[in-house]
C-alpha positions, 0 to 999 in steps of 0.5 A: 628391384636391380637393374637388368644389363649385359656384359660383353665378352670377346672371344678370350673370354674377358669382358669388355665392357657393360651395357646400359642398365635396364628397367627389366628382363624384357627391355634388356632382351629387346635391346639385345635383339637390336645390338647383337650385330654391332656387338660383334663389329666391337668384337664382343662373342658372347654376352651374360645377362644380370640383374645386379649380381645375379647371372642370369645366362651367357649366350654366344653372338653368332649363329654357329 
């Protein structure tokens, strides 16, 4: 099984850097549900979910 974990990208489009690594989908959500705030103080824009090398989907951080 890989692990779940998030890049971070600003608003350019480059990442910025990795999240943790999480067990599953669920856990890594989670934790993006508690972060995404201080994600875009770091200046994160958008994120994308992957296990391993699999993309999963990219979100945005704001609410527009």
């Amino acid at each position: 099984m890989s692990d779940f974990y998030w890049v971070l990208h600003n608003e350019a489009g480059s990442d910025l850097r990795s999240s943790d690594r999480f067990e599953n989908k669920e856990d890594a959500e989670q934790w993006m549900g508690r972060e995404w705030s201080s994600l875009l103080e770091e200046g994160a824009e958008t994120v994308t979910l992957f296990e391993g090398d699999k993309k999963h989907y990219r979100m945005g951080l704001r609410s527009e």
